[in-house]
PDB file of N, CA, C, O and CB in Angstrom:
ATOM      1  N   UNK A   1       0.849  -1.160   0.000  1.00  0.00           N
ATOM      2  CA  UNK A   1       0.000   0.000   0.000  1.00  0.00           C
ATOM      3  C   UNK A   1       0.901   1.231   0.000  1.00  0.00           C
ATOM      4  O   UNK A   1       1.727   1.243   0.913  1.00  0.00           O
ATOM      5  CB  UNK A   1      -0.970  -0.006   1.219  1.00  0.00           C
ATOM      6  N   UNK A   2       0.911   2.294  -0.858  1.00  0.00           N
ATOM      7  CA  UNK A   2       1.278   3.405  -1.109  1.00  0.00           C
ATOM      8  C   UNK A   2       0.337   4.475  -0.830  1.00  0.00           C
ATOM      9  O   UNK A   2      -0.868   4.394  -1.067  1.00  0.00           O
ATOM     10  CB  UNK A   2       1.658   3.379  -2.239  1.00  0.00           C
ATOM     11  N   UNK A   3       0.991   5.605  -0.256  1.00  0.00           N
ATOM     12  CA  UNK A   3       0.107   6.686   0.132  1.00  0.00           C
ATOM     13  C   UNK A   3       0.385   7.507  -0.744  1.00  0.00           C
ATOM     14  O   UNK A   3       1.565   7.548  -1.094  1.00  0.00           O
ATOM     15  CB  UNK A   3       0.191   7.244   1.425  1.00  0.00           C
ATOM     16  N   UNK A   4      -0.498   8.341  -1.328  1.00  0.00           N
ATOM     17  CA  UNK A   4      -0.495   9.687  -2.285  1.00  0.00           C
ATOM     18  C   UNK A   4      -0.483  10.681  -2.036  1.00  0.00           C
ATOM     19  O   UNK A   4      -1.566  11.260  -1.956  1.00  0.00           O
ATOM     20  CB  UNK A   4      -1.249   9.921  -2.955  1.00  0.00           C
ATOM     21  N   UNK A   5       1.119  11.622  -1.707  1.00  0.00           N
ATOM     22  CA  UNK A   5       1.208  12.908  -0.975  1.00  0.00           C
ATOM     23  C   UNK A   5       0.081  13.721  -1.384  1.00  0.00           C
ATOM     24  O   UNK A   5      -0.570  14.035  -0.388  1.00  0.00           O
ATOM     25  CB  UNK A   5       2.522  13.658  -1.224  1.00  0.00           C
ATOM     26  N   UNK A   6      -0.483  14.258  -2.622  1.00  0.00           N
ATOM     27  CA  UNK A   6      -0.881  15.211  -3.347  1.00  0.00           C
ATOM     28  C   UNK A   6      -2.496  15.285  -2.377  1.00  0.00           C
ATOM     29  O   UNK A   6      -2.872  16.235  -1.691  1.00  0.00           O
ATOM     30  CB  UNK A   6      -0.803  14.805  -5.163  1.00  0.00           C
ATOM     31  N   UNK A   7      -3.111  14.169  -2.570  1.00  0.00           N
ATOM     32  CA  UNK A   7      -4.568  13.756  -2.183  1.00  0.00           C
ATOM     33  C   UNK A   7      -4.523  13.203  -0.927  1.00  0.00           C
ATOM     34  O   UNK A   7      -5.574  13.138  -0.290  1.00  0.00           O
ATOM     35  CB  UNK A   7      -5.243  12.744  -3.124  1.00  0.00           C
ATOM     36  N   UNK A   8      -3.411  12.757  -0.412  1.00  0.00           N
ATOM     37  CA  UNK A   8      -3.455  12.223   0.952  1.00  0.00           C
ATOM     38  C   UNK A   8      -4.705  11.132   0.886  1.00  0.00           C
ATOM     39  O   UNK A   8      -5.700  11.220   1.606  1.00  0.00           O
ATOM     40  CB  UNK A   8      -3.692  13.505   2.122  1.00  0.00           C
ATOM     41  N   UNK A   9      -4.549  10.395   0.189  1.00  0.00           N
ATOM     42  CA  UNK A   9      -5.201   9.232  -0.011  1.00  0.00           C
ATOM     43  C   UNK A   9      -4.269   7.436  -0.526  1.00  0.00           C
ATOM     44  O   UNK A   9      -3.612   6.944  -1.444  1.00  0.00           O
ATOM     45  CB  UNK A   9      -6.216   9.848  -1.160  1.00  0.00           C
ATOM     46  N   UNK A  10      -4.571   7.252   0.190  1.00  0.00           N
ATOM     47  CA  UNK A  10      -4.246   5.184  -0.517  1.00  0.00           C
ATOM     48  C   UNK A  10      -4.532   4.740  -1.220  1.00  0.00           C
ATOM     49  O   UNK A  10      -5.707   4.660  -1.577  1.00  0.00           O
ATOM     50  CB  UNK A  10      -4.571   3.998  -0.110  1.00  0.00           C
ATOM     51  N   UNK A  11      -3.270   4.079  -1.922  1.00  0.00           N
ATOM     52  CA  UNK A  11      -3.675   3.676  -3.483  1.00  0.00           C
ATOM     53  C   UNK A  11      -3.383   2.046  -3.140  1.00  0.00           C
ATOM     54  O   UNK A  11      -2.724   1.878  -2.113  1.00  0.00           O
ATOM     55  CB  UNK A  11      -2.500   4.512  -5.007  1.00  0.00           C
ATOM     56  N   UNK A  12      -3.696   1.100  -3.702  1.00  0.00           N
ATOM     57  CA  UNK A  12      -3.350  -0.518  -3.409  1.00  0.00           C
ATOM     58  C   UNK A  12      -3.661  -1.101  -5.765  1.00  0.00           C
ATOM     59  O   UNK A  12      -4.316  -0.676  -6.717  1.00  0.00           O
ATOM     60  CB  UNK A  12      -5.308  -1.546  -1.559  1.00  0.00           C
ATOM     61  N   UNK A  13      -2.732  -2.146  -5.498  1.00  0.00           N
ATOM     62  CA  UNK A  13      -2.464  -2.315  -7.015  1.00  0.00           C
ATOM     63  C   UNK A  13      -3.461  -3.562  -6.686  1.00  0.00           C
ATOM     64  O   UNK A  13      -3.660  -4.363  -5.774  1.00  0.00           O
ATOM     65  CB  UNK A  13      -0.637  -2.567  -7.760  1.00  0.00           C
ATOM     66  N   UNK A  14      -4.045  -3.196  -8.170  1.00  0.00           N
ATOM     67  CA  UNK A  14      -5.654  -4.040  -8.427  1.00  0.00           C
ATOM     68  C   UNK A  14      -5.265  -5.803  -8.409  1.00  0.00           C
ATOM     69  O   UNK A  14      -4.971  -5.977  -9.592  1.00  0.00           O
ATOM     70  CB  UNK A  14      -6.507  -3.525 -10.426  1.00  0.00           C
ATOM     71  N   UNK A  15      -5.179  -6.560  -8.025  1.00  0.00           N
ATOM     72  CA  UNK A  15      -5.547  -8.327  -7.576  1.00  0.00           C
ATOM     73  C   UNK A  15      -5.749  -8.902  -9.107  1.00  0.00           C
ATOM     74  O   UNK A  15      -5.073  -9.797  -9.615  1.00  0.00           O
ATOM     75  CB  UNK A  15      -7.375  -8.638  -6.410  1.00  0.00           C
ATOM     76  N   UNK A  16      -6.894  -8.143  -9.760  1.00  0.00           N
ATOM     77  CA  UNK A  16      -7.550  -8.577 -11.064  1.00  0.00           C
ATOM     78  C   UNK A  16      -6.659  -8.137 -12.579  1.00  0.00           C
ATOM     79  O   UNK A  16      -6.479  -8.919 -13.511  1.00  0.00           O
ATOM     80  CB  UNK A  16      -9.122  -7.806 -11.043  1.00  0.00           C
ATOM     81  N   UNK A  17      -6.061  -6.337 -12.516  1.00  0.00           N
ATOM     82  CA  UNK A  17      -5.712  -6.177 -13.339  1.00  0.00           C
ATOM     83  C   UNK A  17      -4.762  -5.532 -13.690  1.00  0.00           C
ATOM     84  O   UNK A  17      -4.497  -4.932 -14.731  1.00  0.00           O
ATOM     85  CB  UNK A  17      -6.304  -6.050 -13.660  1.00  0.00           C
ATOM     86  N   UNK A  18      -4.023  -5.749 -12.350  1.00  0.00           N
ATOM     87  CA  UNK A  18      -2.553  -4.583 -12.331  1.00  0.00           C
ATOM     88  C   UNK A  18      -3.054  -3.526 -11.795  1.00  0.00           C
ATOM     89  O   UNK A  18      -2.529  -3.324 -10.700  1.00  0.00           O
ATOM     90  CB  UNK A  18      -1.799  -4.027 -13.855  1.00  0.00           C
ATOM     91  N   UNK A  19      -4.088  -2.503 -12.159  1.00  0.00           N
ATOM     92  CA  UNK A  19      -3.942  -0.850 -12.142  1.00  0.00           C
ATOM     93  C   UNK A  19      -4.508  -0.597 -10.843  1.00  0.00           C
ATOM     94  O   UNK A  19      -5.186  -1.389 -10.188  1.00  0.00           O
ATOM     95  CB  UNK A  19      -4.803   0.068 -13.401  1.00  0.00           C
ATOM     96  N   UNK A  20      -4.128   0.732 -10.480  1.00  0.00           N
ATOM     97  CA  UNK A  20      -4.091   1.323  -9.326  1.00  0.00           C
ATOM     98  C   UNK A  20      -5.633   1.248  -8.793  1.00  0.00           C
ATOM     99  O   UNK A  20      -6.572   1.227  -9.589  1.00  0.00           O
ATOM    100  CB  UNK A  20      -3.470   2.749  -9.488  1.00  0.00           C
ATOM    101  N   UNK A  21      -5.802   1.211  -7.469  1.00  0.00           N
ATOM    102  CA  UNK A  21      -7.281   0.939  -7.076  1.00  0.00           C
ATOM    103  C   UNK A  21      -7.355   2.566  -5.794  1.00  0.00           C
ATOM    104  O   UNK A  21      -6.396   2.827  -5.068  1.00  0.00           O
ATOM    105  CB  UNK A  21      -7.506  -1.183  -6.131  1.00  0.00           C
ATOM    106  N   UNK A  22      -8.247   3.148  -5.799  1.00  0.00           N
ATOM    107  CA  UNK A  22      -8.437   4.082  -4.939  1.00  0.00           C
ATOM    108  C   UNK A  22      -9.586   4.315  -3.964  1.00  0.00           C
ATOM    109  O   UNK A  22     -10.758   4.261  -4.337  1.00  0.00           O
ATOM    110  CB  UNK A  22      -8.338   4.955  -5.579  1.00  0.00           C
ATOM    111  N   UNK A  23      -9.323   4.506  -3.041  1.00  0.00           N
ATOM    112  CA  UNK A  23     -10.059   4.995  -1.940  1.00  0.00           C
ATOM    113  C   UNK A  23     -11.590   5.054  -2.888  1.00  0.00           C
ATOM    114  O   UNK A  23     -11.723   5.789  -3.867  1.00  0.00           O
ATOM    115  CB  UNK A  23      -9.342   6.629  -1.213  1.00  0.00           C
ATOM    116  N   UNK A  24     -12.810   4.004  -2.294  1.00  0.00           N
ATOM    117  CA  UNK A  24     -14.138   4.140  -2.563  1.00  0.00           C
ATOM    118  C   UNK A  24     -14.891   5.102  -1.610  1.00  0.00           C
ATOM    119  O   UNK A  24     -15.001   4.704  -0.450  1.00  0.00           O
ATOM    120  CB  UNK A  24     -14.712   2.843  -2.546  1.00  0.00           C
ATOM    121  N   UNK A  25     -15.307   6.039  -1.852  1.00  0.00           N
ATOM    122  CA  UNK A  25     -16.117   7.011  -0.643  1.00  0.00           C
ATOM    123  C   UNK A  25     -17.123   6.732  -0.410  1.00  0.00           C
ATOM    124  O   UNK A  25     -17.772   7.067   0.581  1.00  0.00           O
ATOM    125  CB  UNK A  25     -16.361   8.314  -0.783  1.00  0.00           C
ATOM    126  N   UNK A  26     -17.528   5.888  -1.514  1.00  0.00           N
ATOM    127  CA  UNK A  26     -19.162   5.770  -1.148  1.00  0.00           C
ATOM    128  C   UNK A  26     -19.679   4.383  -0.395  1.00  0.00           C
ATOM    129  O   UNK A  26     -20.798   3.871  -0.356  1.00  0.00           O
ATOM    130  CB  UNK A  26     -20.054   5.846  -2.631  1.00  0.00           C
ATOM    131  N   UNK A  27     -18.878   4.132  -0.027  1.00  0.00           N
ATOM    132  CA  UNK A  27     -19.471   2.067   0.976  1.00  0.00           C
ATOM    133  C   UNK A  27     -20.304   3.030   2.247  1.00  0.00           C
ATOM    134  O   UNK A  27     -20.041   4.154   2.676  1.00  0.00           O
ATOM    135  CB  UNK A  27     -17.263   0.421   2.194  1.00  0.00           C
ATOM    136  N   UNK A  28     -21.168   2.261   2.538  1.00  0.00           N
ATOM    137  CA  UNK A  28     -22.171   2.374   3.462  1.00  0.00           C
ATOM    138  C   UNK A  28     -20.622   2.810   5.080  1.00  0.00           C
ATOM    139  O   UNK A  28     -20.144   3.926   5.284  1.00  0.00           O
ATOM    140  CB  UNK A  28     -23.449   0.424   3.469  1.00  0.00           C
ATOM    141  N   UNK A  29     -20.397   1.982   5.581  1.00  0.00           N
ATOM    142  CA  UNK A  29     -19.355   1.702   6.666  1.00  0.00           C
ATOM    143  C   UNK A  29     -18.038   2.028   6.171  1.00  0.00           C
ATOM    144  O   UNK A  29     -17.023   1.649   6.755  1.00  0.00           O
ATOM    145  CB  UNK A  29     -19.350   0.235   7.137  1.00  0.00           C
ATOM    146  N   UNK A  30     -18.021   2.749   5.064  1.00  0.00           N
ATOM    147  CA  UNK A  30     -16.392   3.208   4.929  1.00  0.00           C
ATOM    148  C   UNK A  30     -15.756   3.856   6.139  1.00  0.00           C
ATOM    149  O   UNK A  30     -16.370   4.754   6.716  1.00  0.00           O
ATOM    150  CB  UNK A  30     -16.186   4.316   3.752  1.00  0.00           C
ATOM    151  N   UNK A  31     -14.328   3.382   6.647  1.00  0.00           N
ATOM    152  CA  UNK A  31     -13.622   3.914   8.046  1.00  0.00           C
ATOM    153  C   UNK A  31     -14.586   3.351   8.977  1.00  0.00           C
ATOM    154  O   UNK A  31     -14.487   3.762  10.133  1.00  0.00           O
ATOM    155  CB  UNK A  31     -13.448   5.691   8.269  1.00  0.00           C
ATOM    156  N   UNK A  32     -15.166   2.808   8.818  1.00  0.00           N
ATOM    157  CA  UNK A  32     -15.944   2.347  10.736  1.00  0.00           C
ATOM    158  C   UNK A  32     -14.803   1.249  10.913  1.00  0.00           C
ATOM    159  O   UNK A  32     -14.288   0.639   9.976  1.00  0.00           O
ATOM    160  CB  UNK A  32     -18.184   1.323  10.926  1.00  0.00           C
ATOM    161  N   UNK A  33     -14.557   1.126  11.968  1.00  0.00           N
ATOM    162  CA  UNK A  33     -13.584   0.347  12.286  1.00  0.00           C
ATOM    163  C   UNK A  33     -12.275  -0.026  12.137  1.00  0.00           C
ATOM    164  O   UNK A  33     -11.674  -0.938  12.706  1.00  0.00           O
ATOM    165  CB  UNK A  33     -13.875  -0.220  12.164  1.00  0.00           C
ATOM    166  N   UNK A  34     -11.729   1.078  10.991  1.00  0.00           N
ATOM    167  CA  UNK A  34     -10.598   1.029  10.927  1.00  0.00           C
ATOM    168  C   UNK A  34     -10.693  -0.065   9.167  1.00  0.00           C
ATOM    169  O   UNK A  34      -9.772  -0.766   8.747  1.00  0.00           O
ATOM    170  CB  UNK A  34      -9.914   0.429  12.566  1.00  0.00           C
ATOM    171  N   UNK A  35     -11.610   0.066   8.709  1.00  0.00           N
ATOM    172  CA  UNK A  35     -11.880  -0.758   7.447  1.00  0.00           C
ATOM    173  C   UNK A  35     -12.232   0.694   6.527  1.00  0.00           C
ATOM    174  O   UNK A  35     -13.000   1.622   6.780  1.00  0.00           O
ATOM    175  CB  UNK A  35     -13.352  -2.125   7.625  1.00  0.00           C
ATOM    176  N   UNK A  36     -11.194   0.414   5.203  1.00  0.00           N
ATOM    177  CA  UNK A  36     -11.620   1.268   4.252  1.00  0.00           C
ATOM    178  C   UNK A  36     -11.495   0.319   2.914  1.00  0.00           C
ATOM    179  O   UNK A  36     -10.654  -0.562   2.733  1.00  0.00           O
ATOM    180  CB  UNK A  36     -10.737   2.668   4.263  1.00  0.00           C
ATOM    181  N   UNK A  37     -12.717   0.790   1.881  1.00  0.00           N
ATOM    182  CA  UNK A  37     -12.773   0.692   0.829  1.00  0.00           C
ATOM    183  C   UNK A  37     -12.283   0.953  -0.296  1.00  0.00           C
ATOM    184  O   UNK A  37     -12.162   2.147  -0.571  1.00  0.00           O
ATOM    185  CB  UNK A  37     -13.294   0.831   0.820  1.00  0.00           C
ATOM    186  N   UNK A  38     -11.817  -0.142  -1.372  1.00  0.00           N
ATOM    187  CA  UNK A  38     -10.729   0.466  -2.249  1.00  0.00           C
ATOM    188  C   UNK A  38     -11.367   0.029  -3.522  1.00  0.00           C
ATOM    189  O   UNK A  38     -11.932  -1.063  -3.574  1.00  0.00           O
ATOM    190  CB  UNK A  38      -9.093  -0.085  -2.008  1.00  0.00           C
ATOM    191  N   UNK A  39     -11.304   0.843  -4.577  1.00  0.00           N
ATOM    192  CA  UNK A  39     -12.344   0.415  -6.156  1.00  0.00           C
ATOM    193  C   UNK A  39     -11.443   0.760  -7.594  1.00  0.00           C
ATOM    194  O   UNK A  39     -11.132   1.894  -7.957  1.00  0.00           O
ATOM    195  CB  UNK A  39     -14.097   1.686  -6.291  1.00  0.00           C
ATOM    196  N   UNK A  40     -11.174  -0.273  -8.170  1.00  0.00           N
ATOM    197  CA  UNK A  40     -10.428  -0.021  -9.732  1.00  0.00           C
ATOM    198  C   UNK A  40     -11.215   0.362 -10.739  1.00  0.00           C
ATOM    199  O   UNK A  40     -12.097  -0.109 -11.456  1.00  0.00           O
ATOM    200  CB  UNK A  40      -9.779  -1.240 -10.356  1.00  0.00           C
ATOM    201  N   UNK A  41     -10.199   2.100 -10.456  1.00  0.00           N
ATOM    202  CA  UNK A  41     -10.869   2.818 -11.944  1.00  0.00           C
ATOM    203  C   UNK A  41     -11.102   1.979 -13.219  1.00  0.00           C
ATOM    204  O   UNK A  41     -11.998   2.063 -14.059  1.00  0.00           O
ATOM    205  CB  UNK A  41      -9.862   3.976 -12.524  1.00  0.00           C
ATOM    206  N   UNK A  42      -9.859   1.000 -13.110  1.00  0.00           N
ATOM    207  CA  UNK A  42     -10.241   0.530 -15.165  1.00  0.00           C
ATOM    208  C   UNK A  42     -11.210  -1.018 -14.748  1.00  0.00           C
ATOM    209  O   UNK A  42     -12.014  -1.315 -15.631  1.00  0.00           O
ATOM    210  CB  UNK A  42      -7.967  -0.152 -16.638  1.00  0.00           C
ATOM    211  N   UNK A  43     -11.190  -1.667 -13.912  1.00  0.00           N
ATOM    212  CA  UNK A  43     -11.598  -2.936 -14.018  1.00  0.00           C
ATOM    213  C   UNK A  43     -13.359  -2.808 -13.018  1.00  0.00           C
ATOM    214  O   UNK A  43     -14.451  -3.047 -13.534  1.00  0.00           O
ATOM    215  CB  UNK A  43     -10.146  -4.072 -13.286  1.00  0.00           C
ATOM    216  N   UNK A  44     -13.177  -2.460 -11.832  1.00  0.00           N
ATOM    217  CA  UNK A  44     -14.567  -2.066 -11.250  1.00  0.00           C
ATOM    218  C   UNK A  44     -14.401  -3.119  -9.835  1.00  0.00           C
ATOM    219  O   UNK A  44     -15.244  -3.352  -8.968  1.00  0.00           O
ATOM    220  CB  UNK A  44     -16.127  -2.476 -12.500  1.00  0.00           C
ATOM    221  N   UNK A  45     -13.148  -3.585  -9.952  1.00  0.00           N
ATOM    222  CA  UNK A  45     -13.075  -4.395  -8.756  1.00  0.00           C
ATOM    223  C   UNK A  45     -13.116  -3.966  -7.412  1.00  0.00           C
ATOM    224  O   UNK A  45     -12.444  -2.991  -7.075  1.00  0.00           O
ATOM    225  CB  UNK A  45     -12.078  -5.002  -8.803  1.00  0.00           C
ATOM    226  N   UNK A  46     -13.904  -4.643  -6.507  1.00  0.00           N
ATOM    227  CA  UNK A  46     -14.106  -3.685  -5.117  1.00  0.00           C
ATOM    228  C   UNK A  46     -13.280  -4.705  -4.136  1.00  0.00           C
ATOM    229  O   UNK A  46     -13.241  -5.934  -4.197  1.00  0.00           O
ATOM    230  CB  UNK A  46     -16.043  -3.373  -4.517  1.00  0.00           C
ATOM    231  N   UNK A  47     -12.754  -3.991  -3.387  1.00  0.00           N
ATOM    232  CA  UNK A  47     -12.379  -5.030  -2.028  1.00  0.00           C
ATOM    233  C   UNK A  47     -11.853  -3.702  -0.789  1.00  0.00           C
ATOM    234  O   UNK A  47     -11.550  -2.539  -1.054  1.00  0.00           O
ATOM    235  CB  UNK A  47     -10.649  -6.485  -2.534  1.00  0.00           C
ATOM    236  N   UNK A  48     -11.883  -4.287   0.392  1.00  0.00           N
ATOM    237  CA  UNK A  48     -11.499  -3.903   1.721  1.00  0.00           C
ATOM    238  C   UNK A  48     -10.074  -4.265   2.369  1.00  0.00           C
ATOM    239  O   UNK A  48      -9.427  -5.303   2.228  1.00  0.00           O
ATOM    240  CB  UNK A  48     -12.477  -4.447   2.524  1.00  0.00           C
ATOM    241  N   UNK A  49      -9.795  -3.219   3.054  1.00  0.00           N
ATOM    242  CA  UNK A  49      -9.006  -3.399   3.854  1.00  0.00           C
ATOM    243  C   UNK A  49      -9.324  -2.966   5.511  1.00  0.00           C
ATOM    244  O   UNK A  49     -10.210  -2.182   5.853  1.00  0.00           O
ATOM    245  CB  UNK A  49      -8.009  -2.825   3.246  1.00  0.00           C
ATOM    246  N   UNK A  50      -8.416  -3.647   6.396  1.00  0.00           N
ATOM    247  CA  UNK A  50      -8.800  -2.958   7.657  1.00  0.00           C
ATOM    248  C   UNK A  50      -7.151  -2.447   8.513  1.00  0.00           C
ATOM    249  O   UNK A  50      -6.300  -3.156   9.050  1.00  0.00           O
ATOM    250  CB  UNK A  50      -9.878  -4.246   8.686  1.00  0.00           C
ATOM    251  N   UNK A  51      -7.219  -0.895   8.322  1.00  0.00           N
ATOM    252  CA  UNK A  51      -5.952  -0.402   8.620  1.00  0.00           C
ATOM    253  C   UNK A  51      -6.024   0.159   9.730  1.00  0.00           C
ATOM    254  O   UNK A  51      -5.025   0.682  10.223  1.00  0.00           O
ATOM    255  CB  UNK A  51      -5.415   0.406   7.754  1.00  0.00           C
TER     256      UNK A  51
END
């Protein structure tokens, strides 16, 4: 996981298709618990982390 000085946001490399996956804002429970949501611009793949 790489952090993005500019946006101060987390980037994680996509599982499915290589490309960069970014911070999803919109999950119901995004940050509750220390769990954030991550979504690939080119592929649409969703997954979690808990940081």
């Amino acid at each position: 996981m790489k952090k993005n000085i500019s946006n101060k946001k987390l980037t994680l490399i996509c599982p499915v298709c290589g490309e960069s996956m970014h911070e999803y804002e919109y999950a119901y429970d995004n940050k509750v618990h220390g769990k954030i949501y991550f979504k690939c611009d080119y592929c649409g793949h969703k997954e979690s982390k808990i940081i």
